[in-house]
C-alpha positions in Angstrom: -32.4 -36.6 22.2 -29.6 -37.9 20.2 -26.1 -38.8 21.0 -23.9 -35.8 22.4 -21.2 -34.2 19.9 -18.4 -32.5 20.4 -17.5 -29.1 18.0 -13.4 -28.9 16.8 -11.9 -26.4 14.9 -15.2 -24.4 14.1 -14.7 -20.7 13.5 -16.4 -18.2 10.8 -15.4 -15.1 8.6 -16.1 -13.4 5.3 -14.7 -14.1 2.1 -14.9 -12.4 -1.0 -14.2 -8.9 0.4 -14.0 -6.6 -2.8 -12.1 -3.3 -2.2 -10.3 -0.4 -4.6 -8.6 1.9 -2.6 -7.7 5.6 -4.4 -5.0 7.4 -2.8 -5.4 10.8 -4.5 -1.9 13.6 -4.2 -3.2 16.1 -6.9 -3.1 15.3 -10.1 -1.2 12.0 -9.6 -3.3 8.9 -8.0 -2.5 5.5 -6.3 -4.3 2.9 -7.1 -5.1 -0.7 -4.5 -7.0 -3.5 -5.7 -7.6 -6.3 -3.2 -9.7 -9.3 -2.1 -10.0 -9.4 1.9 -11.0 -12.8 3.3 -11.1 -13.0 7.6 -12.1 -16.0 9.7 -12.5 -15.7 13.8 -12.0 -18.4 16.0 -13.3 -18.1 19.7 -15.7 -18.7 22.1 -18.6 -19.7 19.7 -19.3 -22.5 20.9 -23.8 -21.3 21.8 -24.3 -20.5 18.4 -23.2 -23.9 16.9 -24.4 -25.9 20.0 -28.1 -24.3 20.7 -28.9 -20.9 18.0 -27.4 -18.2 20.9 -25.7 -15.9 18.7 -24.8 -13.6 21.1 -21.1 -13.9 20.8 -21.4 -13.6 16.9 -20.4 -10.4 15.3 -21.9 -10.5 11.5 -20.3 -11.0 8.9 -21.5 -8.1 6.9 -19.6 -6.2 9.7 -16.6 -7.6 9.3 -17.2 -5.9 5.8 -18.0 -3.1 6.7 -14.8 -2.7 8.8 -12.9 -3.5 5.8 -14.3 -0.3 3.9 -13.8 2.0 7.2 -10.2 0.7 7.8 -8.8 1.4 4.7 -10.7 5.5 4.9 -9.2 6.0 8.6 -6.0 5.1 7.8 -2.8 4.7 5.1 -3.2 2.0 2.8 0.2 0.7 2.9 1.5 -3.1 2.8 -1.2 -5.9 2.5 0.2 -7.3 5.3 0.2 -4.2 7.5 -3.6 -3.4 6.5 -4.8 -7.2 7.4 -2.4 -6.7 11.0 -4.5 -3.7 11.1 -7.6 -5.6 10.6 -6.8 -8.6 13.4 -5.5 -6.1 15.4 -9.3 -4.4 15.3 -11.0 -7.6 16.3 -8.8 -9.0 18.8 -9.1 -5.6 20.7 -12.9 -5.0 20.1 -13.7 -8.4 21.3 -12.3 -10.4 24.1 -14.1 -13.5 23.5 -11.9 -13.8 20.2 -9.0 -15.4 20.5 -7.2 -15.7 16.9 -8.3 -13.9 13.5 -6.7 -14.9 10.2 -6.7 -12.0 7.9 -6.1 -13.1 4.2 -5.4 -10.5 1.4 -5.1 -11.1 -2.7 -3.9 -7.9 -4.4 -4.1 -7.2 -8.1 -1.7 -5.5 -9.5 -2.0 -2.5 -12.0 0.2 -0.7 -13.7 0.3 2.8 -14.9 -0.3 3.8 -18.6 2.5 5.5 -20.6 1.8 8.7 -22.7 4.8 10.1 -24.2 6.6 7.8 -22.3 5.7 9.0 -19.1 3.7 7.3 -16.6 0.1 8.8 -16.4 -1.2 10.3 -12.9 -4.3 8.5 -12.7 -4.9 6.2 -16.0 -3.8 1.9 -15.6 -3.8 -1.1 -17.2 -3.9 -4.1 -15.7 -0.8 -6.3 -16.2 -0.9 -9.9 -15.8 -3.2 -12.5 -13.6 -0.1 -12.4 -11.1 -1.5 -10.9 -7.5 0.4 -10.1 -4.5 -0.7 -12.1 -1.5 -0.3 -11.7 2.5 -1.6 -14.1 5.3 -1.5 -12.9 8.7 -2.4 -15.3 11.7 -3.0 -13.4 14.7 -3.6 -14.9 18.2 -3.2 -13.3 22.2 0.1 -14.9 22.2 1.4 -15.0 19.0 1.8 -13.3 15.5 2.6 -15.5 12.1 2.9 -13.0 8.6 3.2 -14.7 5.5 3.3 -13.4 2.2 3.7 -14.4 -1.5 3.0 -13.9 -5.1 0.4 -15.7 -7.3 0.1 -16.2 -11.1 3.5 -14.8 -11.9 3.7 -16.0 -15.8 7.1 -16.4 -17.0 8.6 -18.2 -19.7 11.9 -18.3 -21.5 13.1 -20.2 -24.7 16.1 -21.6 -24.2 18.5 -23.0 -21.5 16.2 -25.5 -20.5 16.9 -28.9 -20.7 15.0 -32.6 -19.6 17.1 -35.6 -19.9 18.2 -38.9 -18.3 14.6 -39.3 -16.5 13.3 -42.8 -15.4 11.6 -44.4 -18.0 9.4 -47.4 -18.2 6.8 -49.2 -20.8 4.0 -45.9 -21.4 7.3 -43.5 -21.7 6.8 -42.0 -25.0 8.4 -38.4 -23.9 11.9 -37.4 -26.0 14.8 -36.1 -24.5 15.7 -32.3 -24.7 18.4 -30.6 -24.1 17.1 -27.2 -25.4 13.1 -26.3 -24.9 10.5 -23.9 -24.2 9.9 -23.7 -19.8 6.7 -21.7 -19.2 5.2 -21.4 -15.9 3.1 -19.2 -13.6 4.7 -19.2 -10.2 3.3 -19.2 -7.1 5.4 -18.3 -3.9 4.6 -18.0 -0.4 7.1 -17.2 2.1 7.0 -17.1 5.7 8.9 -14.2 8.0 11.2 -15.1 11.0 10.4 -12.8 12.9 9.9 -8.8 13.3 8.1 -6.5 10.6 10.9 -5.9 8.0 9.6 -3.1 5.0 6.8 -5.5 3.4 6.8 -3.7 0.3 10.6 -3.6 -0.3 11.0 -7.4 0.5 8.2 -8.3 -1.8 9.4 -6.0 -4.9 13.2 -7.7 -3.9 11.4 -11.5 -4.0 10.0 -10.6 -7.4 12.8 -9.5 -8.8 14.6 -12.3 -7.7 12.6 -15.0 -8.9 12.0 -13.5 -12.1 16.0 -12.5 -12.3 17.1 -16.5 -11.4 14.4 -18.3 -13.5 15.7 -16.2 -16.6 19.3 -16.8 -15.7 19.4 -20.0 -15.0 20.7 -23.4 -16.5 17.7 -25.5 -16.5 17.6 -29.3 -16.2 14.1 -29.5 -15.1 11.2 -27.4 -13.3 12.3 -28.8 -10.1 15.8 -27.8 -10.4 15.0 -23.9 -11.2 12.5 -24.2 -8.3 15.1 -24.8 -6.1 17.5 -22.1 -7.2 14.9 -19.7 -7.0 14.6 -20.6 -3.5 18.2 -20.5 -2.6 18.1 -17.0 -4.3 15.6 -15.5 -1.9 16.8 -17.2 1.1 20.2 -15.8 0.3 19.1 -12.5 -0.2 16.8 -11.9 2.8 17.1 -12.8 6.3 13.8 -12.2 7.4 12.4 -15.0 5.4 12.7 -18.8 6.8 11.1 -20.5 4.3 9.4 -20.6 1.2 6.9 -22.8 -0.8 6.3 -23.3 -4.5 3.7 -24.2 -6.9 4.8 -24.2 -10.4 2.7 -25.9 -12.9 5.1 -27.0 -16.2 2.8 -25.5 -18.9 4.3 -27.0 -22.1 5.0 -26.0 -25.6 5.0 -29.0 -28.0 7.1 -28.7 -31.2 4.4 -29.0 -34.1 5.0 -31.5 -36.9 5.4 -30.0 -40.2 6.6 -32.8 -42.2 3.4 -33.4 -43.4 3.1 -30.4 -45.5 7.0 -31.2 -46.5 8.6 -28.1 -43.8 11.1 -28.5 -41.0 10.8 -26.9 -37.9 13.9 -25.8 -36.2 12.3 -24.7 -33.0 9.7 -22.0 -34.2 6.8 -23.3 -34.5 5.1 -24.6 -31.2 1.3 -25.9 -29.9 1.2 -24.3 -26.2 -1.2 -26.9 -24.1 -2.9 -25.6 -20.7 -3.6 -29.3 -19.6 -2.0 -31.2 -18.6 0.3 -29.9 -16.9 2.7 -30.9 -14.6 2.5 -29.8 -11.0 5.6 -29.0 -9.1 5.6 -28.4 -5.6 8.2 -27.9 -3.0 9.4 -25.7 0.2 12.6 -24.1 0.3 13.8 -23.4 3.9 16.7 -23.0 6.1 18.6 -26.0 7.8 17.4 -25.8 11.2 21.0 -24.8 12.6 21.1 -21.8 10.3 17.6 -20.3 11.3 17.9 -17.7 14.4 
């Protein structure tokens, strides 16, 4: 028999949970489009040790659970369905201890005929998807939320200059360029259930609102200011955390073929890119 080991942080779920929800009030429809991923941790330890899977609900019925959820009840907040959802397990099954319950939604938008918004026809808008995390334990309840993919860009009042140079610095000083990004935000709450869908539409709005508005002097210093925007404008939220990847737009060289180019002509480039990443929270004597 070989050596003894000893299992840390094991724990299972599914992933990859694929669900469209249709909310039908006569002739006008709502439409949900999410991703459900959900992980248990708990007394498990037979079925990793010595094949007793006794304690192991399957997966697939964790899937299942999904679909019948969102029939029985309202399909409100993200974060209120996956509360829902650890809520569900935790009570079903007293050998679990914590369930994390993470939920991607994609967001659509209705079509416009005579410039109205159609009852029941969409398009799909952009790769940006509203996100929730909740973390759900016997004694304790953490709700995160956040956007992903939000593609912005603007053309002006963004500058990059006096940055540390050495030998391989080939990069030219701007003080007027092209900053495109997609933005992704997480925040965390402080505590309570404020209206999830109101504070998310009010963090969008003011991240799009302060990156637009803004006096750029790098990615890092709109970041910030984006950050001090939401924390200024909602309580509830402690902290939040940033991934902004600086997609850039060269200037193309027309001299060849004998033309200027006064800032019209541009070469977007995927990658590279560069990564910025930060948190944005409270001081610690300013958080309740």
């Amino acid at each position: 028999m070989g050596m003894p080991i000893e299992l840390k942080e094991y724990g299972y779920g599914k992933s990859g949970i694929r669900l469209v929800k249709v909310t039908r009030e006569g002739q006008r429809h709502h439409l949900r489009d999410v991703k459900v991923e959900i992980q248990m941790f708990g007394d498990f330890e037979a079925a990793y040790l010595h094949g007793d899977n006794r304690a192991i609900l399957p997966t697939d019925t964790m899937k299942n659970t999904v679909y019948a959820l969102a029939r029985q009840y309202r399909f409100g907040a993200i974060e209120e369905f996956g509360l829902r959802l650890a809520n569900h397990f935790l009570g079903r099954f007293p050998h679990v201890k914590r369930v994390v319950a993470s939920i991607s939604e994609k967001q659509w938008q209705r079509i416009s005929c005579g410039a109205q918004p159609h009852g029941h026809a969409f398009q799909g808008a952009t790769p940006e998807r509203r996100l929730a995390l909740i973390d759900k334990s016997r004694s304790a309840t953490s709700i995160e939320a956040g956007i992903a993919g939000l593609a912005v860009l603007k053309t002006s009042r963004s500058a990059f200059n006096n940055f540390l140079r050495d030998e391989y610095t080939t990069l030219r000083e701007t003080q007027d360029r092209i900053l495109s990004t997609q933005i992704t935000a997480q925040w965390s709450y402080s505590g309570g259930r404020p209206g999830f869908n109101h504070v998310w539409n009010g963090v969008r709005t003011a991240l799009l609102e302060t990156f637009a508005t803004h006096d750029s002097q790098s990615v890092q210093h709109t970041l910030c200011a984006m950050g001090d925007a939401v924390l200024r404008s909602f309580d509830c939220i402690s902290e939040i955390r940033f991934s902004m990847p600086n997609q850039h737009c060269l200037l193309v060289d027309l001299s060849p073929f004998h033309l200027d180019n006064p800032g019209e002509v541009f070469l977007p480039v995927d990658e590279p890119s560069g990564l910025i990443e930060a948190t944005v929270r409270r001081p610690d004597d300013a958080v309740a």
